[in-house]
N, C-alpha and C positions, 0 to 999 in steps of 0.2 A: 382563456382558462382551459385546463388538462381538465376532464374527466373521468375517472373511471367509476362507471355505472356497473354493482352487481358483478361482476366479472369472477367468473368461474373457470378452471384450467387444469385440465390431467393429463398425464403422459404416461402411459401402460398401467393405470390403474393408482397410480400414484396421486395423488391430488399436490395440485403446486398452490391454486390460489380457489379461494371457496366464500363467493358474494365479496371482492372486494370493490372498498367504494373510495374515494378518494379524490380531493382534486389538488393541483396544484396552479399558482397565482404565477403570472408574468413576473419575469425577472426574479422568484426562490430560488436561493441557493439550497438544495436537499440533498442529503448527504442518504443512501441505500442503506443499509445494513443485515448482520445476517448472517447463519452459518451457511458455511459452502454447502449449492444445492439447493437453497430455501427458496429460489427462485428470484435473485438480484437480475440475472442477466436472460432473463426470461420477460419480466417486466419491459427491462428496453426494447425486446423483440416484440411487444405487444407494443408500445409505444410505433415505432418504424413500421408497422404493418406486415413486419417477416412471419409472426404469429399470429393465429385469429383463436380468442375467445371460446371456450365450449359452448357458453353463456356471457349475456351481457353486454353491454356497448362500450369504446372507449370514445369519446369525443374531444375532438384536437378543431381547434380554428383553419378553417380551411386556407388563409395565408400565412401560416405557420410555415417554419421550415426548421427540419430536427435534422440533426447532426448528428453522428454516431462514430466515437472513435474508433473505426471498424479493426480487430485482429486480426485480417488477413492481408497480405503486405502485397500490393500492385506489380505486374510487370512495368517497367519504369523504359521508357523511352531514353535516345541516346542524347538525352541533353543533361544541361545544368540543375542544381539544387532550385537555382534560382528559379529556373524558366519551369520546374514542376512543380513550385510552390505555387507560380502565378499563377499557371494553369486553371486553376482551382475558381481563380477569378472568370466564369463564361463569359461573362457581357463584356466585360472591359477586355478580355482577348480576344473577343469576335469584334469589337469595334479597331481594336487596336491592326488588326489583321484587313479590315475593311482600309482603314484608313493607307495603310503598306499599298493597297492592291490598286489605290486609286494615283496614289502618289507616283506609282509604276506607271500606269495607263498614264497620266501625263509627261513621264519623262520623255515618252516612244517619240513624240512630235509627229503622228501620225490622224490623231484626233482629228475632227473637223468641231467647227465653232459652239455649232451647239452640243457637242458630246462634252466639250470643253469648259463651258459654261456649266452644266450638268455635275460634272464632277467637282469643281472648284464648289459649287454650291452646296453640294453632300459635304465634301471635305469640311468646312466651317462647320456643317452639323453635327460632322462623327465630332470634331474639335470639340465645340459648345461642349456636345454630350459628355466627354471624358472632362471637360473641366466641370460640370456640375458635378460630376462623379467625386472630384477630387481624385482621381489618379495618381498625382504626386504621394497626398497625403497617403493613402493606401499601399503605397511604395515603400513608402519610409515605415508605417506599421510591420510589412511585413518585414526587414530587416530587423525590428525590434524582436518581433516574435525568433526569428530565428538566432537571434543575438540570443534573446532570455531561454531558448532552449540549446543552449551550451553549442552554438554552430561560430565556425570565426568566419571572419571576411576573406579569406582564402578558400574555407570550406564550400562556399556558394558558387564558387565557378567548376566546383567539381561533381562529378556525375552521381546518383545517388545510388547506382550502380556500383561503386564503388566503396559503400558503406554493410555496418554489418546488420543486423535483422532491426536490435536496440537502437539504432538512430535512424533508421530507414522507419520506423515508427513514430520518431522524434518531425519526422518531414510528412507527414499523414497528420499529427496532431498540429501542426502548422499551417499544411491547409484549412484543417478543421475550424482552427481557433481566426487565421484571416478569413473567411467567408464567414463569420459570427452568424450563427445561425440563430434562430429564436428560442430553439430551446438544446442546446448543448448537453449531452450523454458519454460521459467515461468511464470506460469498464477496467479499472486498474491501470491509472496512468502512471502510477509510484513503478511498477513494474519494467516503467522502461526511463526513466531519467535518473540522476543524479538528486543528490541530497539541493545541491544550489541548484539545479534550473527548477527543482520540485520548488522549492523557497520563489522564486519567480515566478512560476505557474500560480503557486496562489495568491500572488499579489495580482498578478491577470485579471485568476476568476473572481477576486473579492470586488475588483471596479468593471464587470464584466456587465450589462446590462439586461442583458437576457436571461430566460434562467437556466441553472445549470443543475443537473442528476449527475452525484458521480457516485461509482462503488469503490471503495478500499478499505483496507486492514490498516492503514495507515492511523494513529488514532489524532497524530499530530496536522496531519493533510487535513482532517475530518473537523477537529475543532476548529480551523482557521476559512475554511471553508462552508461548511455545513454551517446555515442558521435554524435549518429543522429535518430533523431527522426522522428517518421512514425503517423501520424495523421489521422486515419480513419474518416471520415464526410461524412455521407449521401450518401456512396458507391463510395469517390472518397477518390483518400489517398493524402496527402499535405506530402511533403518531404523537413528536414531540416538540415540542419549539425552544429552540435554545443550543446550547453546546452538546458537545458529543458527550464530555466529563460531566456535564449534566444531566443529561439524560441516561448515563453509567449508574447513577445514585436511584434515580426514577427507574431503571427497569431492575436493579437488584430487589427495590420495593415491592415492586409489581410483583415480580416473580414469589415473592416470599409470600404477597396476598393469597396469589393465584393457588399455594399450596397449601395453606391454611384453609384455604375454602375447601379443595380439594378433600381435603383429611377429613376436613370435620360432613362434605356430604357421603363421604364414604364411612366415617360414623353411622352416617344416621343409613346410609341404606343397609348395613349390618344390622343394624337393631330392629328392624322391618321384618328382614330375612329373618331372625331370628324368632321373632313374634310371629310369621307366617308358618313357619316349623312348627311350633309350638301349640298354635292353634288349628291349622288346617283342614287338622282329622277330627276334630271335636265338633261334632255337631251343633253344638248353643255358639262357637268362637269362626263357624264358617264364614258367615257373610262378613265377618269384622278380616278374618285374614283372607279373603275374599276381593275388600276393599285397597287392603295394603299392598295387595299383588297390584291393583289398579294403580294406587298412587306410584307403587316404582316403574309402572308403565311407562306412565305420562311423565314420568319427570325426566326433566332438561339435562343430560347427565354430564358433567364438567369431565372436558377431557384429561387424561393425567400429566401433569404440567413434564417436561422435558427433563430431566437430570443434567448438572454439568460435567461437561466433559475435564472442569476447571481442579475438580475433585481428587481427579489422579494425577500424583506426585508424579511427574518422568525424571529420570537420573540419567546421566550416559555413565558406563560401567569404564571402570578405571583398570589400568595396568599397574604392572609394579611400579614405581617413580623413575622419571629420569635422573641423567645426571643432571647437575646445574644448568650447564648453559646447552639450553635445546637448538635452537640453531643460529650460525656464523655466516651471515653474508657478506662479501668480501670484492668488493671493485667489479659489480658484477652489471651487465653490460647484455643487452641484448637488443637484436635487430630480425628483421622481416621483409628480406630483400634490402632495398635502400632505407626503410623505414626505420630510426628507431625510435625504440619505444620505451625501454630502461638503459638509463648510463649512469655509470660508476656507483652501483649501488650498495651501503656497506651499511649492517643492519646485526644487531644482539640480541635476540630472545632469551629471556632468563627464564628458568621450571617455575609453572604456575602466574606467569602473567597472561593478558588478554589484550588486542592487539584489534583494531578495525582498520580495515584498509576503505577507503572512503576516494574519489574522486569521478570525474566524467568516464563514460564507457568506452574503452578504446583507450585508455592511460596505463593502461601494462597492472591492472590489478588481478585478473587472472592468467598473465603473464608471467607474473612472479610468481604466484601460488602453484603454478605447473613446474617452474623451477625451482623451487623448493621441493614439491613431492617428484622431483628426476623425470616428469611426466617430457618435459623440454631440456635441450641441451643450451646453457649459454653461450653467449658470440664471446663474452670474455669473467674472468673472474669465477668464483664458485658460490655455490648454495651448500652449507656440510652441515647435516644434522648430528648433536650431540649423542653421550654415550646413552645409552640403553631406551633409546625414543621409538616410537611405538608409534605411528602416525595412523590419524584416518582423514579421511577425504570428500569432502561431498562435494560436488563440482553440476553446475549449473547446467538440467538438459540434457546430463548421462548416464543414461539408464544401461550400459552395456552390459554392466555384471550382473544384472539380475536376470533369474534364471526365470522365463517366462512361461515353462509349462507349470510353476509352484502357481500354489498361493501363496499370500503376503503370512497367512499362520502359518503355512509349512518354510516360508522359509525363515523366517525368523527362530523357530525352536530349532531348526538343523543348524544356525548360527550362535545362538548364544547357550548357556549353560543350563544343566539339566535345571537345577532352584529355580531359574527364572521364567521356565517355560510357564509356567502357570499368572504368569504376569502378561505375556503375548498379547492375547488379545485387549485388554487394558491399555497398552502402548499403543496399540493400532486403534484403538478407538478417542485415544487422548489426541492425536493428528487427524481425527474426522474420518478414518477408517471403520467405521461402524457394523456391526452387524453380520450381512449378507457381501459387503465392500471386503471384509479380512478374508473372506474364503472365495471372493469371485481370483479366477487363475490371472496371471498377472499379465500375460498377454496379450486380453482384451480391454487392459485398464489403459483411462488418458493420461497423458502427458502429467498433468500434477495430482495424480492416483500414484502412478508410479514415483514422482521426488516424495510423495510422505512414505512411500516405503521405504524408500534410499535413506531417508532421515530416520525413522524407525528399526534400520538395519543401523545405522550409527550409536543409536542408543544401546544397544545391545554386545556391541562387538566391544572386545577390551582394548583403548588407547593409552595413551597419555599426554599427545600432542593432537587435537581435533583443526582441523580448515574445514570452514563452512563458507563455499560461495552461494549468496543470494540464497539462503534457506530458506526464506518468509513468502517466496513470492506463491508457493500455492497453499499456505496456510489461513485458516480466519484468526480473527482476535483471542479467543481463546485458547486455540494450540497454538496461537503465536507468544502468546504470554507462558504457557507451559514450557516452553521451548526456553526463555527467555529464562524462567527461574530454575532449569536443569544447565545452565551456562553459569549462571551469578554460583551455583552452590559446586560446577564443576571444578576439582582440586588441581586441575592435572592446566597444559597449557593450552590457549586457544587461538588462533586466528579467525576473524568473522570478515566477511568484504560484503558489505551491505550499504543499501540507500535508504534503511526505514529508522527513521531517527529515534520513533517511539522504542523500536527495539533495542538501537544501540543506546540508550539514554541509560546511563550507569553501569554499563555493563563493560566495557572496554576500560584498563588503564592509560591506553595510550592512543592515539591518530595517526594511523600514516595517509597522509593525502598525497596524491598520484597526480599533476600537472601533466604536462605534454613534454615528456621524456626526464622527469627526476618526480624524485619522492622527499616528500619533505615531514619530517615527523614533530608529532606536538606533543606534549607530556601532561594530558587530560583528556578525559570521554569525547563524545559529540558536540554535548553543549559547550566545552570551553572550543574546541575548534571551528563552533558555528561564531561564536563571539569574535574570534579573531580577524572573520572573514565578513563580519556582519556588513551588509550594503551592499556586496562584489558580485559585478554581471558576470552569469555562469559564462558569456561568452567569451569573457576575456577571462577564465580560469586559467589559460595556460600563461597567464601572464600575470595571475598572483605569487608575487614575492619571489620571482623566477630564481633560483641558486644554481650553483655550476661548480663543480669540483668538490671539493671539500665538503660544501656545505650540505651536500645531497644525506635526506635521512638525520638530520640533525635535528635538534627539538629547535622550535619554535623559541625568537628572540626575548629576552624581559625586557620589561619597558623602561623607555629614557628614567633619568630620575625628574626631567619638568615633570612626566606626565605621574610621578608617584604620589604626590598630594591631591592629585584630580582621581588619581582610582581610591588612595585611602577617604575622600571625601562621599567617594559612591559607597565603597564598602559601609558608610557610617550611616548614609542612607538607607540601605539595604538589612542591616541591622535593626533600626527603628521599625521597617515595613515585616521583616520578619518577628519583631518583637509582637506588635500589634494583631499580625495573623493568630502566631500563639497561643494569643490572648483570648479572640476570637473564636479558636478550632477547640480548644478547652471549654469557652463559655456553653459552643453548639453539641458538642460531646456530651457533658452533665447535661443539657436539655435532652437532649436522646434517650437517656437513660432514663429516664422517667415515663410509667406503665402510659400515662395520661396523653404523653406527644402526638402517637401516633391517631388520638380522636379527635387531635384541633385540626378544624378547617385551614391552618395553612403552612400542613407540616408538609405538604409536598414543596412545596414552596424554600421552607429553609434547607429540604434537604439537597434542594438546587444550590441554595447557596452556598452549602459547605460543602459542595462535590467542588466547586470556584474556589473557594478560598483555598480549598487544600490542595487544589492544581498551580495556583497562584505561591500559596509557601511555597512545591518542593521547586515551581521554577525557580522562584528566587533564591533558594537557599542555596539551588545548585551556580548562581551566577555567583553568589556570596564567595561559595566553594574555591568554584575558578581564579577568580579574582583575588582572593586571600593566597593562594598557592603560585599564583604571578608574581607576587609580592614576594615570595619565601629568596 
């Protein structure tokens, strides 16, 4: 069992963690949570020993072994995927290596009898050894893992040298995940895989033995993962057990206690103060106001609960409209040396639809987003944006246009319109730009300091056609959610290229999924295009539903008519189970509503269960959705 005894932690005055106690059991899966900063990736550094304690002990089983999906990416030797995966195995490559060395010394024919004897004797022992080990078995895991993180069987004979930062982290979380360590730690694994090999990865870590801490913004990673959640706020941690959309209900509660209380002891220490005024100078009323200055001494004083950043409405500011059709992609073709990576791509954007580019890293999705804003020039074919289009652009890790001696307040009011300057800081602080963070100058800020400015300078600037690569990846849940409902109410047209399902869930009209060299388009959100592809190993993505010519960029097939009585038979299922929720979420509502709910002993209780049910309808309704519109 993990320990944390007391554990106290500051950094230039800042308090991160203040007596925390904690433990966690072999084999939990704990899902971190938290706004950026709160101290998520601090804790693992106290965990690994990088960090020590102001105060307090952490206690880890001294044959434990922690694992850390480390963010800095190795210099890589000139070999294979394969042989630096294995690497990671010591024992079985120092016996493997032993065994090579002996096998050698016998071929020389040089030996004498007993040197001979000697090594034939060893030999059988390294042998034994690697078959107790199961070697083989460990062999074929590790193809699996590389399989389920989107690698093909070509990819493994080639160097990882030759890959780009996002997969070269894919072979780090490979090692990680083959040497299963006892207690497994990842700090934003969403940020570097695909929607399918993420869908893989959790079916990993749900039959994973050991336990596993992960951090993300992911809310959909977090519920299938996560059995109990660990909430860092303002250096205390909140402990839950259950689902993430569960514990979403439990800490809206919480919070709304915690400010209630709040109010009502800032009542009463008013009314104290007031009575101490009142009486202080009065000679017969001293000792009594006297006494009350004591009591506001001594008392415990409840810190002021936090405000949500959830409060403020973001908009992105609009341009005058386009014409209709915003842009024509036309037979269009691109290469990278020998490599290609888009062919024959022919694509229509109409004013005001929403668009998610979706596939593995390295499938030409900010490829095309560069050939469309003219950033790249195509090998064949054209990208032409329509009449009076207005584009903006936010592109993954390029911070070049921002002017580094500003701050993030100076430069947003030097970009957007006078009316709005007084909304500035509000924007900057709705993306966790807070306070003392809007006015520090922007080039000492980190890497995702600077993308919410770049995303904060997007909100502001006038478009009418927005591309958003990879926005969410330095966002927490709540400006990720901000972000989400300033996209659903955006009038103008979008393109998003993301891997966070939670995010794209309702928010796109359409799917374009990116294979290994064609683009194939679907005519529904995430979840209809999760459904079509349901069961499919990310490794053999480039070999789902492979099209060529004509078909590239086409919507996604309708089904045979055998199979139309088997989907209108789910549909009919799905129906009843939607009826019933209904029926349910209605019953649990009129309970809520009632002054009395919140004094029965097991109102935390149901409000777990209708954070479930109502995650349970909108899944279902959204499969209902899909499947009805298959049908059309």
């Amino acid at each position: 069992m993990i320990a944390f005894n007391n554990v106290s932690l500051a950094f230039g005055g800042q308090r991160i963690f203040n007596g925390l106690n904690a433990s966690i059991s072999p084999g939990e899966k704990v899902a971190l949570c938290g706004r950026n900063g709160s101290g998520k990736t601090t804790l693992f550094k106290l965990l690994t020993g990088d960090l020590k304690p102001d105060s307090g002990t952490i206690d880890v089983p001294g044959n434990w072994r922690i694992g850390l999906l480390s963010q800095e990416i190795p210099l890589y030797k000139d070999h294979t995927i394969r042989e630096e995966v294995w690497s990671s195995q010591k024992d079985l490559v120092a016996l493997q290596n032993e065994l090579k060395d002996l096998e050698y010394a016998l071929s020389g024919g040089e030996a004498s009898a007993h040197c001979i004897d000697q090594a034939v004797h060893r030999m059988a022992e390294v042998r034994e050894r690697l078959d107790y080990l199961e070697v083989d078995k460990i062999s074929g895991k590790m193809d699996r893992i590389l399989a389920g993180l989107g690698f093909s069987s070509q990819d493994l004979s080639r160097s990882p040298k030759s890959f780009s930062g996002g997969w070269r982290m894919r072979i780090e979380l490979a090692k990680l995940l083959l040497c299963a360590p006892d207690v497994l730690l990842l700090d934003e694994p969403n940020n570097h895989l695909d929607i399918l090999a993420l869908s893989w990865l959790e079916s990993f870590l749900s039959r994973y033995e050991g336990t596993v801490m992960v951090i993300s913004h992911d809310l959909f990673f977090l519920d299938r993962v996560g059995k109990r959640i660990i909430e860092i706020d303002r250096g205390k941690i909140y402990d839950y057990k259950g689902s993430y959309s569960a514990f979403l209900a439990y800490r809206k509660e919480r919070k709304e206690a915690e400010s209630r209380e709040y109010e009502a002891q800032q009542r009463l220490i008013r009314q104290k103060e007031l009575l101490i005024d009142r009486f202080r100078y009065k000679a017969s009323k001293a000792a009594f106001a006297q006494s009350l200055i004591t009591e506001l001494n001594r008392m415990d004083k409840l810190e002021q609960p936090e405000g949500e950043a959830a409060t403020l409405k973001l908009h992105f500011e609009m341009a005058r409209p386009s014409g209709r059709t915003v842009l024509e992609v036309t037979d269009l073709s691109k290469s990278f040396g020998d490599k290609l990576v888009l062919q024959n791509v022919h694509l229509t954007l109409e004013r005001g639809m929403k668009w998610c580019f979706v596939g593995a890293n390295g499938n030409g999705k900010s490829t095309l987003v560069k050939l469309i804003c003219g950033e790249l020039a195509p090998t064949q074919g054209a990208a032409k944006l329509g009449h009076e289009v207005r584009i903006g652009y936010y592109a993954q890790e390029d911070h070049s246009a921002l002017d580094l001696k500003l701050t993030p307040v100076q430069l947003l009011e030097s970009e957007c319109r006078a009316e709005m300057r007084s909304q500035v800081r509000h924007i900057l602080g709705a993306l966790g730009l807070r306070e003392d963070h809007a006015d520090k100058q922007i080039g000492v800020m980190s890497g995702g300091e600077r993308a919410r400015v770049r995303l904060a300078l997007m909100l502001v600037q006038e478009h009418n056609f927005i591309i958003l690569d990879e926005p969410t990846h330095h966002l927490d849940m709540p400006s990720k959610d901000q972000l989400k409902q300033a996209l659903k109410k955006y009038p103008g047209t979008a393109i998003i290229v993301s891997h966070d399902r939670d995010f794209l869930m309702g928010l796109a009209n359409k799917t374009l999924f990116f294979g290994q060299g064609y683009v194939k388009l679907y005519e529904g959100d995430i979840n209809y295009f999760l459904d079509q592809h349901d069961g499919a190993m990310p490794g053999s993505m480039g070999r789902l539903e492979e099209n060529r010519g004509d078909d590239f960029a086409r919507s996604a097939p309708l089904p045979e008519k055998t199979d139309r009585k088997k989907l209108q038979r789910r549909i009919q299922n799905l129906e009843k189970q939607i009826y019933e929720l209904e029926r349910l979420l209605v019953q649990s509502e009129n309970e809520m509503q009632r002054p009395e709910f919140y004094e029965r002993e097991d109102h935390v209780l149901k409000l777990q269960t209708y954070a479930e049910d109502k995650l349970k309808y909108s899944e279902i309704l959204q499969e209902w959705e899909g499947l009805v519109d298959s049908l059309k």
